[in-house]
C-alpha positions in Angstrom: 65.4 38.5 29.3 61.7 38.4 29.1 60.3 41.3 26.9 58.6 44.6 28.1 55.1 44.5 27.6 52.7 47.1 27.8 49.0 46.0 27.7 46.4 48.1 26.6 43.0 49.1 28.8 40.0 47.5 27.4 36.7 49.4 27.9 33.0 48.1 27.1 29.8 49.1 26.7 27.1 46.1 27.5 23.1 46.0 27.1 20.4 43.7 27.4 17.9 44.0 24.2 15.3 42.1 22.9 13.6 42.9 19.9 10.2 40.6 18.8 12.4 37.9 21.0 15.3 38.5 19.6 18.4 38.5 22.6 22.0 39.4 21.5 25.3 38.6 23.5 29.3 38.6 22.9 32.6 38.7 24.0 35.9 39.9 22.6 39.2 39.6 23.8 42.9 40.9 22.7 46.0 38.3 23.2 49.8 39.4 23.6 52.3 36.8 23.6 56.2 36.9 23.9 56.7 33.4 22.8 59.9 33.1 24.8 62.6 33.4 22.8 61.0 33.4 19.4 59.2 36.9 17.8 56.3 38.0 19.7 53.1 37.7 18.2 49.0 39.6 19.3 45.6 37.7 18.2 42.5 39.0 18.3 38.7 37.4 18.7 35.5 38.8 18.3 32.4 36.7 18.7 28.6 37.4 18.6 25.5 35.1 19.7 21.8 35.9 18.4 19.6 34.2 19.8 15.7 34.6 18.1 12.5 32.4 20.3 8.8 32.6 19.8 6.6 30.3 21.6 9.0 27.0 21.6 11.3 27.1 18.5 14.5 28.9 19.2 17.2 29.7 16.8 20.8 30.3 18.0 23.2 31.6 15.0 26.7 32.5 16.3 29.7 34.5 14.6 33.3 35.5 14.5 33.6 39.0 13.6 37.1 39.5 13.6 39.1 40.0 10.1 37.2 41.7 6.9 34.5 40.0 7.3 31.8 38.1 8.9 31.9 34.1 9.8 29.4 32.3 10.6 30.5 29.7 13.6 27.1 27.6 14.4 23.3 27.5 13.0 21.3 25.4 15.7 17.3 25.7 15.4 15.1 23.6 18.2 11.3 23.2 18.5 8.8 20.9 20.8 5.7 19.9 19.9 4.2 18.0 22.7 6.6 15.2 23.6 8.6 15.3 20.8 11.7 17.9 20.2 13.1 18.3 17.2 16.8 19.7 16.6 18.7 20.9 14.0 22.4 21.5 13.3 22.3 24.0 10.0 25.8 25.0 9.6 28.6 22.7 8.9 32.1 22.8 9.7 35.2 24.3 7.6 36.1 21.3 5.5 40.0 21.8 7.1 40.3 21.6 9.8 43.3 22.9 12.1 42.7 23.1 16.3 44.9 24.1 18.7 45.2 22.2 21.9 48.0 24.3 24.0 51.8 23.5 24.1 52.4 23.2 20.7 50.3 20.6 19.9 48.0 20.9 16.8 45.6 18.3 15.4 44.8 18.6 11.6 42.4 17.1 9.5 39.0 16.8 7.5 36.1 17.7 9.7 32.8 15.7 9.5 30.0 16.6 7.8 27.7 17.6 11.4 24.9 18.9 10.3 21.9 16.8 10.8 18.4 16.5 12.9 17.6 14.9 16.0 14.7 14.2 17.1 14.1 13.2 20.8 10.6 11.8 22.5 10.0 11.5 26.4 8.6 8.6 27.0 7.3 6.6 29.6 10.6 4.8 30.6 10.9 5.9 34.3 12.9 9.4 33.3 15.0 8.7 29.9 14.4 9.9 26.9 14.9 8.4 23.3 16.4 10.1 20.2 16.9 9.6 16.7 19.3 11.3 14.8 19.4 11.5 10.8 22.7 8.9 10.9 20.4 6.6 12.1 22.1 6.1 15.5 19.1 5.6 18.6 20.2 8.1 21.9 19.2 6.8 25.5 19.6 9.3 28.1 18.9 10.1 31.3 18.6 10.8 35.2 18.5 8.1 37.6 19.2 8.9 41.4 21.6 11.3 40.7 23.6 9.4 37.8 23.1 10.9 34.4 23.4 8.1 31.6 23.8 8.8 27.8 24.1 5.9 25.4 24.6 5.6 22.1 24.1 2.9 19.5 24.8 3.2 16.2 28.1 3.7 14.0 30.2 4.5 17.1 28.5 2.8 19.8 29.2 5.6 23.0 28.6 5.2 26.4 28.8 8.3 29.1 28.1 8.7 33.1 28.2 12.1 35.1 27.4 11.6 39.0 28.4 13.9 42.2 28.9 11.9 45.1 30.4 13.4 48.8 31.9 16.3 46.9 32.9 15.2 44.0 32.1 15.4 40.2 32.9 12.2 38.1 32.2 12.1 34.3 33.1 8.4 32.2 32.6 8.5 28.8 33.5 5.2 26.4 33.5 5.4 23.0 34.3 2.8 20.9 35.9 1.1 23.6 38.3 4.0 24.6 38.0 5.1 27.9 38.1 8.3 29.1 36.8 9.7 32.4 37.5 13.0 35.1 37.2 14.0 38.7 36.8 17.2 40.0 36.3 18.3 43.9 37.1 20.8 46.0 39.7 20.7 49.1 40.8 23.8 51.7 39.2 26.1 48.7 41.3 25.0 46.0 39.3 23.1 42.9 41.2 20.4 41.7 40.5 18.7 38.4 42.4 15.0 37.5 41.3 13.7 33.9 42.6 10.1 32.7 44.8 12.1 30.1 46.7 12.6 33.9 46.6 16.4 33.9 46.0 18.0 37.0 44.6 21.4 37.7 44.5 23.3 40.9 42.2 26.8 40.9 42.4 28.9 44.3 41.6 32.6 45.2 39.0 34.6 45.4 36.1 35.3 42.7 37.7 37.7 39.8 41.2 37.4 41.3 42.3 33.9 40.9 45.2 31.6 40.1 45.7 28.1 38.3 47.9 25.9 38.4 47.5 23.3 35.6 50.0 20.1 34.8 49.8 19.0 31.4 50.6 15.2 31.1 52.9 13.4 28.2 50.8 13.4 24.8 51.5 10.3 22.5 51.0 10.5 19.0 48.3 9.3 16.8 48.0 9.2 12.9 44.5 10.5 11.4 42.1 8.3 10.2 40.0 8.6 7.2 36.3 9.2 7.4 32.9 9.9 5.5 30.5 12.7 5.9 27.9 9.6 6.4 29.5 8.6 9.4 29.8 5.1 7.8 33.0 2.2 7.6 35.8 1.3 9.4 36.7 5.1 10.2 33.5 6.3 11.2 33.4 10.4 10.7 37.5 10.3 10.9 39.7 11.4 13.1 42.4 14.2 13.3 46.3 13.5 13.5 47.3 14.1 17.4 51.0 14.9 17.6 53.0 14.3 20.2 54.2 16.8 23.4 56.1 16.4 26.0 54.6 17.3 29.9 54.5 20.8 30.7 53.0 23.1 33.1 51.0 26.5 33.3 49.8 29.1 35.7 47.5 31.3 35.1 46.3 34.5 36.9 43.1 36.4 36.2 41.5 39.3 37.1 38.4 41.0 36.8 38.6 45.1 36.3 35.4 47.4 37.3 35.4 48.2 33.9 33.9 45.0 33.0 36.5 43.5 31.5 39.2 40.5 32.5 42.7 40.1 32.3 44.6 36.8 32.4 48.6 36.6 32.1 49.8 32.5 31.7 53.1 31.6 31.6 54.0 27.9 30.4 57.2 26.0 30.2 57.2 24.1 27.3 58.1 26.9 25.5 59.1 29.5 28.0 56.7 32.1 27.2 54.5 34.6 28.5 50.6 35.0 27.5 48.5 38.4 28.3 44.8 38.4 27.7 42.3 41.4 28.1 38.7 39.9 27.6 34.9 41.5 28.1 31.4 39.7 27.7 28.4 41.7 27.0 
């Protein structure tokens, strides 16, 4: 018998300030799950955006406040100076790294080194635009009757396409001669998503009262490989171990309170358990 749950309201207070172009932002959210038949267990999250511009630089620091103390999540400054931008990643990722993909699947492993500086220049190549980034790899990219084209040569040579044609969304991305790629359209006012990893996800309702559907397909497993913070040899950056889950399903239904916040309750079947999520943005 599934649990009794009772879920909390959430109440928010949200402004709009700027101080010497200084813009701030959040969100936070609460999650209750029963875990089927294993011990329940609540998270929390917590996350702030500042976002600081004058004339064309911009830096964008963001942070997890949750816990005892401060973490900082991302460091990204940005700057033109005629036709040249210049970007820069300042904050690297935990060295361990442990992500969470849904249905019990976990994928573990050393995280780059990905901080670095890009530096992009429009030139007169019909629409693209040409980047260099401090790993030495050249970036093509661009915009060409509705087809939107980034390539990639360098340690990993990358190739991806986005493109909407009679309704629908296509993106194609190959990287080192992996394939991956994604439709999306939208039929009788239900969105529908199919991605080559051969999930499917149906969305219908009405805004801030919706319901989705989403079938997860068979993941097969694959070992880690080992990698350098220069991006260099056989195992480029490295990858993390992916292991291996069985199809499954989930569904999915949110809604949006006057008070400003959301709540969202998901069951899924892999594991028989029941997910309830109060969130607010500010």
């Amino acid at each position: 018998m599934k649990k009794l749950i009772a879920l909390f309201a959430v109440s928010s207070m949200a402004s709009t300030a700027a101080v010497a172009g200084v813009a701030l932002s959040g969100a936070a959210s609460v999650t209750y799950d029963d875990n089927g038949s294993s011990p329940s267990a609540t998270s929390y999250d917590a996350d702030m955006t500042i976002v600081g511009t004058t004339g064309s630089t911009t830096l964008t620091a963001s942070y997890d406040m949750e816990g005892a103390s401060m973490k900082t999540t991302a460091v990204d400054l940005s700057t033109s100076i005629g036709p040249v931008t210049i970007a820069a990643d300042m904050f690297n990722e935990v060295t361990l790294a442990t992500t969470s993909t849904g249905g019990g699947q976990s994928n573990e492993g050393l995280a780059a080194d990905d901080t670095g500086v890009t530096i992009s220049v429009d030139v007169p190549i019909g629409d693209a635009t040409v980047a260099l980034d401090n790993s030495g790899n050249v970036i093509l990219s661009g915009t060409w009757s509705g087809i939107t084209l980034s390539h990639t040569v360098g340690d990993t040579t990358s190739t991806t396409a986005s493109v909407a044609l009679a309704g629908v969304d296509m993106n194609v991305t190959n990287k080192g001669g992996s394939t991956t790629w994604d439709l999306a359209t939208t039929v009788s006012g239900i969105d529908l998503t199919l991605t080559s990893a051969k999930t499917v996800t149906a969305a219908f309702g009405l805004a801030g009262n919706t319901m989705t559907v989403t079938s997860v397909g068979k993941v097969a497993y694959a070992s880690a490989t080992t990698g350098r913070s220069d991006g260099e040899g056989t195992g480029g950056y490295g990858t993390y171990v992916t292991n291996s889950v069985a199809s499954y399903t989930t569904v999915a239904i949110a809604r949006d309170l006057t008070s400003g916040a959301s709540l969202t309750a998901t069951y899924a079947t892999n594991n028989d358990s029941l997910t309830l999520k109060a969130a607010v943005t500010f």
